[in-house]
Every structure is written in C-alpha cells, then in structure tokens.
N, C-alpha and C positions, 0 to 999 in steps of 0.2 A: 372104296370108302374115302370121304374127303379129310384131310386134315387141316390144322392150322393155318396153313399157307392158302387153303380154299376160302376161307373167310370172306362172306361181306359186311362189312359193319360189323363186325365183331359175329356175327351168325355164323358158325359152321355147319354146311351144310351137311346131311346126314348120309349121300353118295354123290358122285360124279357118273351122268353116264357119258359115251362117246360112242354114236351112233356111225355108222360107215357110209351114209347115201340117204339122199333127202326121203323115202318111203321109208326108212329106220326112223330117223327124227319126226316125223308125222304119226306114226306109229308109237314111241315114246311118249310124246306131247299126248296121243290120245286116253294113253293106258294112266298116266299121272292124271289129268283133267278129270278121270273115270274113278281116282281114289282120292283126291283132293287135296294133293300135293300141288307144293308153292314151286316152280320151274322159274332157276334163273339163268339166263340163256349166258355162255361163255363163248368170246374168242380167243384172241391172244391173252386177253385175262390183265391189258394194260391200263384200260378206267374203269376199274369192277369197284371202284371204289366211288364214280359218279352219281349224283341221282339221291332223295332221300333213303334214309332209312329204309327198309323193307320192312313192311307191315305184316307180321305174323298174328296167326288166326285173329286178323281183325283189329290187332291193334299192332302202333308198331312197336318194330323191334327192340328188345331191352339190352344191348350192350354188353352192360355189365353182369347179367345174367348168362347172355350167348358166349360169353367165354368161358363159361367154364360148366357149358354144357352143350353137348351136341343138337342142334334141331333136328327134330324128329317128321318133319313133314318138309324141306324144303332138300331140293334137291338141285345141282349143277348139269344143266344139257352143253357140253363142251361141241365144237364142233374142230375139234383139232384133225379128226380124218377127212373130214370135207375138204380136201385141200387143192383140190386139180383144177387147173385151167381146162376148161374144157373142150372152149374150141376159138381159135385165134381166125379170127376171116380176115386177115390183113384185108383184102382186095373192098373190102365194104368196109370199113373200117369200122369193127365191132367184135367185141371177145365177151367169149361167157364162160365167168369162173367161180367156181366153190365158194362158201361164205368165208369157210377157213382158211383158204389162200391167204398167206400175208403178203401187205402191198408189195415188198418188194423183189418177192418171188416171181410177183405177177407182171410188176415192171420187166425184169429180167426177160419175161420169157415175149412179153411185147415189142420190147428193142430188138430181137434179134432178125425182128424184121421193118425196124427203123419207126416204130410208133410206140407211145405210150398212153397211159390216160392220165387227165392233165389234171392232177391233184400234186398237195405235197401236204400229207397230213400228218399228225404228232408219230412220231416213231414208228417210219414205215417196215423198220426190222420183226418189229414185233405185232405188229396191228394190222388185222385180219379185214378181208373185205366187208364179211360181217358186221364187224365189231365199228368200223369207219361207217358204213351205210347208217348203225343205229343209233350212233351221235351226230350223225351228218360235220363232218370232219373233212373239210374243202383244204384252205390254206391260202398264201399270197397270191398262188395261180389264178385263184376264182376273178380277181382285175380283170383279167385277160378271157379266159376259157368259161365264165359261170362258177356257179354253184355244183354241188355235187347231183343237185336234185336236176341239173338240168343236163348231167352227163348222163346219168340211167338210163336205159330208154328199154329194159323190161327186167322182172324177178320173177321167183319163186319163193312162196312163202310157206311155211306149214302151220296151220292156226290148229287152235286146244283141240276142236273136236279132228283132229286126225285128217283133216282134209289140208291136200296141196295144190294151191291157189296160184295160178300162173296171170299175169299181165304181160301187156307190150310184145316186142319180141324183137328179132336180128338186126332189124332195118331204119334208119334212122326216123322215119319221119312215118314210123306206125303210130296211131292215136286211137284206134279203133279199142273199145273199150276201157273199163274204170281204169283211173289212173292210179295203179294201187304201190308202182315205185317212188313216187311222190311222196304217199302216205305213209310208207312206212322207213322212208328217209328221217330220220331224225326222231322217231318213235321208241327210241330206248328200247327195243324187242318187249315192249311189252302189248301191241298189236299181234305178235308172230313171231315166229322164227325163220331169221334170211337162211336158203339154204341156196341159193344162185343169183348171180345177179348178170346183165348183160348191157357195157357199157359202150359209148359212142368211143371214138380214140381219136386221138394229131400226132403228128409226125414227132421223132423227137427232130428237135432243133439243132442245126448244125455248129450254132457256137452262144455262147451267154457272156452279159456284162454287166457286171452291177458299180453302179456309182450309187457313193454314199457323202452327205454333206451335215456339215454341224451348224447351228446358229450364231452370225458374230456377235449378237447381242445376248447377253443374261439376265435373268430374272424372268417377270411376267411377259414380254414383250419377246422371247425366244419362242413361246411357244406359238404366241401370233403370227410369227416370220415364216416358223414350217407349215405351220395351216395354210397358207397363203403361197404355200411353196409346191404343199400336195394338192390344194384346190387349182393352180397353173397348170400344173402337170395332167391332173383332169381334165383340163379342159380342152389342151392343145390336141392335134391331129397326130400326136404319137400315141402307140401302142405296146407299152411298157407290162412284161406276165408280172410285176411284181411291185408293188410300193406298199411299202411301211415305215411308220415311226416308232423306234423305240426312247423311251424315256425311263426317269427315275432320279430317286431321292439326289443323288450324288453326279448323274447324267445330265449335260444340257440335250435337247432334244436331238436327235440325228435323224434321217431321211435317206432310208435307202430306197433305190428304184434299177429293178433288174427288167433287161432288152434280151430278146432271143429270136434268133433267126439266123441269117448269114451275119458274117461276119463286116459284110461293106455295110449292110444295113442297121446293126446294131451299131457303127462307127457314126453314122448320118443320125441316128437315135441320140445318142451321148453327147454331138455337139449341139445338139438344140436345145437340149437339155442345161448342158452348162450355161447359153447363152439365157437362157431361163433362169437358174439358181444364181447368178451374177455375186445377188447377196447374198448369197448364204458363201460357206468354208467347204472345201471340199475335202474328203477327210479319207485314209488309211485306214482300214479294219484289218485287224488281226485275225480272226476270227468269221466262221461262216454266220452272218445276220440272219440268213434266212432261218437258222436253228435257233436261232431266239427261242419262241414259244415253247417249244421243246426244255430248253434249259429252266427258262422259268417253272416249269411244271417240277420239274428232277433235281433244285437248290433243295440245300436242306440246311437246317443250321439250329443255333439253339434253341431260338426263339417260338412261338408258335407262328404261324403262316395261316393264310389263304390265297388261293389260285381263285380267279375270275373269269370268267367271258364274258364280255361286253358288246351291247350293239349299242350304234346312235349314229345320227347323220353326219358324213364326214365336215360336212359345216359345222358341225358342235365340236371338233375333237379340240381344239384349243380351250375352249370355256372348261369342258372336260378333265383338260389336264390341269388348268388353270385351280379347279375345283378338287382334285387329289392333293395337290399343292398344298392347299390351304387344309384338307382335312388332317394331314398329313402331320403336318405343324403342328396344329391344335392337340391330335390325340396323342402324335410323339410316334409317329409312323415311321419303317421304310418302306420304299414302294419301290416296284418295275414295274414296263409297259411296253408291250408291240402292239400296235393297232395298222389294221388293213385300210389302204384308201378306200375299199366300199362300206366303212363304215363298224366293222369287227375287229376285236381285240381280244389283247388277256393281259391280266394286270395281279399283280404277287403284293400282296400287302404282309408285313411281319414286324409284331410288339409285341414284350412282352408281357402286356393286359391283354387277353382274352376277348375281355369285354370291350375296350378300346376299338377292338377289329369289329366286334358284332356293333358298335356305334358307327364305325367307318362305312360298313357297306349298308347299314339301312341312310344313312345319310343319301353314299352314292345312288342306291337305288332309287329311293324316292324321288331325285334329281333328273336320272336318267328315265325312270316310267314317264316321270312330269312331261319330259321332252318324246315322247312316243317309241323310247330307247329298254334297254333291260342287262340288266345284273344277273347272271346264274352263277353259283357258286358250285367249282366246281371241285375242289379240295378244301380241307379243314378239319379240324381237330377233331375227335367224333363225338366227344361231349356238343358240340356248335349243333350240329345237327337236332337236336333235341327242342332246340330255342326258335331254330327259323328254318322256312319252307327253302332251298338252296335253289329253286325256281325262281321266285318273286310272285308277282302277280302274274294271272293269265289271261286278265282283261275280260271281253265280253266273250270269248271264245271257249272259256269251259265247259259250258254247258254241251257245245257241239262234241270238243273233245271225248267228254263222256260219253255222250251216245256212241259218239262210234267206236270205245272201249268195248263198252255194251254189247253192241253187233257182231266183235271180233273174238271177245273173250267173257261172258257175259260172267262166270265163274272168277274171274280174275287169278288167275292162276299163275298168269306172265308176269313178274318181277312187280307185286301187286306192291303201292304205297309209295314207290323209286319214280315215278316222274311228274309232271306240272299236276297241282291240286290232289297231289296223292292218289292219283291215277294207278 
C-alpha cells in the first residue's frame, strides 16, 4: 500500500507494486491496461516530481483534493528489484544492466575492469538507469563522449499490452532494425517501461584537471568575455570531457573546463588553454563545480523557487545571460546558472511573488523558443502547475508525438497528462 511519501503531485497512489524480472513487469503492465489503471513507472523515485500534473480519469489531477484522499485507480510500478548488472563484456566494450541499477552501482561494477559509461548525471547515488534513460540525463561529459542517446546501442521495453519489445543489441555498430533506444530515451516512461538497457563504454581515465577562470571585467561585458572564451575553447583542437559556465545574481560568470586522460596530456591541454584565457582570471574553487546542477536542484530556502533546463545555441549564451540579468532586475529576482558548452543548462530562479517567477519564465521562454531554444520547468510550487504547461511549446512536432503515443499505448495508461502537450 502506497503512503504519503509515494505521492506525485499531491496524488497518492492507491499501491506500489515491485515486480522481480522484466516478464513480471510485462505482465503487471498487462493485467493494469486490462482494468484501467493509471501506471506510474518508479526508479530511484528522485524526479517523480518532473513532468505535468498527472491527468486522472481524463482530467488532471486536483491537488488539493489528492491529499486527502487516496486515488483509487493509479498505481506505482517500482522497479527497485530490477537491479543487476547483467553482463559486463569488458572485451567489446558493452554492459547490460537492470533498469533499477542505480548509476553508481553500475559505475562501481564497470571500473573494476577499468571502464565506465561516460555520463555524470543528477545524483548518481540515487538514480536508477531507468529513471536516467526516461529523462535523458547526459551531463558535462556529453562535450566529449555525446548524448546519452548516443551511448545506448540496445533496450528492452515492456509496453501496456504485456508485450516485451527488444531493439539493438551487444555490438556497437548493430542498426538493423527500429531504433526504439532512441525513442524511448527521454520519453518520460510514458511509451513503456525500461526494464534493460545495453550501453557502449570508455575507459576510465587515468588522471582529471579542471581549470576554472572568472571575468576581469563586470557588469554586461563579463558575460561577453566568457562567451567568447567557451566559443575559443570550442573551436580549438583540444578535447576537454567537460566546459561549463556557472553564473548568478551575486556571481560574476566563471568558466570551468575539465581534461582527462594521461596525466602529460591533460598538462599540454591546460597550457593551451591558459594561453587562450589570457584575459580572463584564473580562479580557486572550493568546491566540486561539476556538482553544480545537482546543488541547484537540492537549495532550499524560504522563498519559493523554480528549477529550469534550458537549450539554446552556445552562441546565444551571453545574450541569454544578458537577458536573466535584466529580467531579474525588473521582477526583483535571484537567479543561479550552469550551462553546458553544447548549449544546455539549468537555471534556479527564487522571489517571493509567485507570479513574478511565472512572468520570468514565460518572458524567458518566449525569447528562448523565438531563438529555436526551450524552457522546461522542471521543479516548482505545485499550485504553478495548474497555470502553465512545464514543457513549453512542442512546435510542429506534436502531432507526430501523438501518433506514436497512439501506437505504444493507445489506452494511455503510462503516466497519462505528465509529458510535452499532455501526452
């Protein structure tokens, strides 16, 4: 029986179950789909709280109603016993593991024969390989190593009618059939439920450096310096796993950028680099940078808050910040900010108007769509939720999307109302 702590959106759900082996969760999925129960898929259970509202019978969910009543149709498919690496092929280099592996079980168990998979994504203690595949949750690695979509290279999935649907398979460079790790990379589980996934790997690296540098100028013209500092850094003939800028109300902007490989090679990386940031300041952190994002997500304070992901072209990321600045001002903002050189971010806005925030990001967002960029909201008040879609727009692509909900779950049964256009 689920309690309190199970809640999404203020819904608590009416049981949890926790299936043993992917012909269990295929089988669960089928016998719910067959009574017309709402299936919301659990990993780690660490952004259960992402994604609109959940739409019960048809409309969404009432909040302030679901607290203080149990839902009667909606139910949690946990996948906390899925948990085993299943099989480590160092020599190919490819592993296939449970959905409910959490990353850093999986890491552990890939190092001990000197390889990893080259992610670093929000709280790999607690966040399941499922739970990461269903947000597509890359991290600074992606510079270097891609996208997560293009580490996959095959799944298993269990869709509503009880069927388990296999793509790809061991070998790097298999294409042969639908590309269905793709699709269901960043699909909120509401296509399927991941019950295996089977990833490319790299070596781990034998040594790491991060150099970090501040702006000697202030004001508008700081943020210009680092744009023009991660566009350099782009362009040259090094191969840095890791550049980001963090910023913020009370932050002039910083620029960190992490080398990995031998240790003479990351030394020949960091001088070129400095001969590069000439202008800029080279600066001391206390603190691990690369846990930024992470922290942003986990402040808490009195105020109310929203958490962001952000895309746009890393050519825009000064205009961008330029543009927080000024909204910032106006509405009586604080703001934080890590953004990736390929162009992703997350950004923490917090005032105490409500409304001030929901004027902030329809500002930003409008600005960022205009530029072929996007605003997801990915934490906030639960009242907010009620006012704005936490997607944005989905452009011309909705209509495709649906279809192919359609195809996969035509009952909509999988975390129905929780992703782009209430999908």
């Amino acid at each position: 029986m689920a309690s309190g702590e199970d809640a999404v959106d203020g819904i608590v759900p009416h049981m949890i179950i926790e299936p043993g082996n992917p012909d269990e969760v295929a089988a669960a999925l089928k016998i719910a789909t067959g009574s017309g129960l709402t299936v919301i898929p659990r990993g780690g259970g660490s952004k259960m709280d992402w994604g609109n509202r959940l739409r019960r019978n048809g409309k969404p969910g009432n909040s302030e109603q679901a607290t203080s009543e149990r839902g009667s149709s909606e139910l949690i498919l946990s996948m906390r016993r899925l948990n085993r690496v299943v099989e480590h092929a160092w020599g190919d280099m490819t592993a296939t593991v449970e959905a409910g592996c959490t990353f850093q079980r999986f890491q552990q168990t890939l190092a001990e024969h000197g390889q990893r998979l080259a992610l670093d994504p929000l709280w790999p203690d607690n966040a399941t390989i499922g739970g990461i595949l269903a947000i597509n949750d890359s991290g600074p690695l992606r510079v270097r190593f891609g996208s997560l979509r293009d580490l996959i290279i095959g799944i298993t999935l269990a869709l509503p009618d009880g069927t388990l649907a296999k793509s790809g398979g061991k070998v790097v460079k298999n294409v042969a059939g639908y590309d269905l790790p793709k699709l269901a990379t960043g699909s909120l589980g509401t296509l399927g439920i991941i019950t295996q996934a089977i990833f490319r790997l790299h070596p781990v690296p034998r040594a790491g450096r991060t150099l970090s540098f501040s702006a000697v100028d202030t004001g508008s013209s700081d943020t210009a310096s680092m744009n023009a500092l991660l566009l350099a850094i782009q362009d040259c003939n090094m191969v840095p796993t890791g550049v980001q800028v963090r910023a913020g109300s009370s932050l002039t902007p910083e620029l960190d950028i992490r080398f990995e490989g031998t240790g003479t090679g990351c030394e020949a990386q960091m001088e070129q680099t400095l001969h590069l940031a000439s202008g800029a300041r080279r600066i001391d952190s206390a603190t691990d940078v690369w846990n930024t994002p992470s922290t942003l997500m986990l402040s808490s304070g009195a105020v109310p808050s929203v958490v962001c992901k952000f895309s746009l072209l890393p050519a825009d990321l000064g205009t961008f910040l330029d543009l927080i600045r000024k909204t910032s001002e106006d509405l009586q903002l604080n703001w934080r900010l890590v953004a990736q050189a390929v162009g992703v971010g997350y950004l923490r806005l917090e005032a105490t108007d409500v409304e001030a925030l929901l004027d902030a990001i329809q500002e930003m967002r409008k600005n960022l769509e205009s530029r072929g960029g996007s605003l997801v909201v990915l934490r906030c008040p639960l009242g907010m939720k009620s006012t704005i879609d936490v997607w944005g727009s989905a452009g011309d692509t909705l209509s495709l999307m649906r279809s192919i909900k359609a195809q996969f779950d035509p009952t909509s049964v999988l975390n129905p109302g929780r992703f782009i256009g209430g999908i």
